[in-house]
ROROZA-678797 format. One record per residue (C-alpha): residue in three letters; x negated, y negated, z negated. Coordinates in steps of 0.5 Angstrom, whole numbers, padded with zeros to 4 digits, always signed. Layout:
ALAXYZ ...
//
This chain:
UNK-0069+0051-0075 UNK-0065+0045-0073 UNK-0071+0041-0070 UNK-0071+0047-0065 UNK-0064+0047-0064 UNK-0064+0040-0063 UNK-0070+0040-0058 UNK-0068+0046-0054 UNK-0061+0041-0053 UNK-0065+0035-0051 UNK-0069+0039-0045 UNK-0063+0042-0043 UNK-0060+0035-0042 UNK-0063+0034-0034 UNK-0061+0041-0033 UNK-0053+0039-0034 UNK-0055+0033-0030 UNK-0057+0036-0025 UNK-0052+0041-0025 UNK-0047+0037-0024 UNK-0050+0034-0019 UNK-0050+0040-0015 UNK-0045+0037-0009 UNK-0051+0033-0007 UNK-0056+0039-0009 UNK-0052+0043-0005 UNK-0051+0040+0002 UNK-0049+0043+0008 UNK-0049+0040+0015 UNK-0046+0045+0019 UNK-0039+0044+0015 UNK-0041+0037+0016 UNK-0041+0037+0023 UNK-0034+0042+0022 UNK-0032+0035+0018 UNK-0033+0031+0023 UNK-0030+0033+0029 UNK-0025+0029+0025 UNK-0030+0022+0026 UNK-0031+0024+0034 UNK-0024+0020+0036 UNK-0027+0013+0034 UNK-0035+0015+0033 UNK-0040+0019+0038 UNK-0047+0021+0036 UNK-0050+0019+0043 UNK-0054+0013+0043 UNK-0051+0008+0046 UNK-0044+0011+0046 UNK-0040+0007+0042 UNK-0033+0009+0043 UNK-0027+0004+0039 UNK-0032+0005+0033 UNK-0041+0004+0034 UNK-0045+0010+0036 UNK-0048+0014+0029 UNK-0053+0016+0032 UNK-0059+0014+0027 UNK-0055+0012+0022 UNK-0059+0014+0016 UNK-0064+0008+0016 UNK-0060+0003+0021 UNK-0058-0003+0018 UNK-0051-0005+0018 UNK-0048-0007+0024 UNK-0054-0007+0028 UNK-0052-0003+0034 UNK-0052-0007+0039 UNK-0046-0011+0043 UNK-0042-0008+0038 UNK-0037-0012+0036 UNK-0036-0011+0028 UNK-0032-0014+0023 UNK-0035-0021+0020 UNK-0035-0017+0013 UNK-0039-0011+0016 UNK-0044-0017+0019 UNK-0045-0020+0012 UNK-0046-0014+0008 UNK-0053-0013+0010 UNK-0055-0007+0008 UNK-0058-0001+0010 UNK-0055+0006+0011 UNK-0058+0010+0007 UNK-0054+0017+0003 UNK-0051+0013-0003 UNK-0048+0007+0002 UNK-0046+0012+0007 UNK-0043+0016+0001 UNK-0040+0009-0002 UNK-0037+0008+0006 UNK-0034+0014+0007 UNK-0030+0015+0000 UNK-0026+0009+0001 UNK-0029+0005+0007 UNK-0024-0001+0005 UNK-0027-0002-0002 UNK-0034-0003+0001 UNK-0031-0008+0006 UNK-0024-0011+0006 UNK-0024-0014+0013 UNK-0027-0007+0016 UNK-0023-0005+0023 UNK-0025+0002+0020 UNK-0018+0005+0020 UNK-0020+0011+0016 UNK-0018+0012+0009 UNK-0023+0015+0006 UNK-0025+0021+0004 UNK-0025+0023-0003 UNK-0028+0030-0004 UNK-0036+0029-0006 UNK-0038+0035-0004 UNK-0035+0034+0003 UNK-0037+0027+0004 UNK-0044+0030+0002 UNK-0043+0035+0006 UNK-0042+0030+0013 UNK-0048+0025+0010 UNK-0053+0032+0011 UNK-0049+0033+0018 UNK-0051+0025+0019 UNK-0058+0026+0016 UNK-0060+0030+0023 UNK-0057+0025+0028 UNK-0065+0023+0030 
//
């Protein structure tokens, strides 16, 4: 009896893991693009439109500080990554912490469901 108690725990383990990581489950891009209407000031999704920040327009699989004639930090040339969804997750939850010399002047957001969220709304920027 306790074997069966103990394995039936064991495979309910990845299920609470999951559970727990709905937020990334759940994603939604259109409160995503709602959330960043709260970027458009500094940030366009245009290719080639860069405003006081780059263009996010294919974000999701671009290097870091690849946007061309766009003048970035030297913390932001020699952090020399790609965006993917867990970088741009770590970005934009405190963007200061990722790179201390960003001109980036937004602080971050702190919510993971919303910062999932706003990745699924970068995801279609293609």
């Amino acid at each position: 009896m306790k074997k069966n108690k103990i394995l039936s725990f064991l495979l309910a383990l990845p299920f609470v893991f999951i559970a727990s990581s709905s937020s990334l489950l759940a994603a939604d891009a259109e409160k995503g693009k709602k959330l960043f209407k709260k970027c458009k000031a500094c940030h366009s999704v245009k290719d080639g439109d860069d405003k006081i920040g780059p263009n996010l327009y294919k974000i999701v699989g671009r290097a870091s500080a690849a946007v061309s004639g766009f003048e970035y930090s030297d913390g932001l040339k020699a952090l020399n990554i790609t965006w993917d969804e867990g970088k741009l997750d770590e970005w934009i939850k405190k963007p200061k912490k990722m790179v201390k010399d960003t001109k980036m002047i937004f602080p971050g957001l702190k919510k993971a469901d919303k910062r999932a969220d706003l990745i699924e709304y970068l995801k279609t920027l293609k």
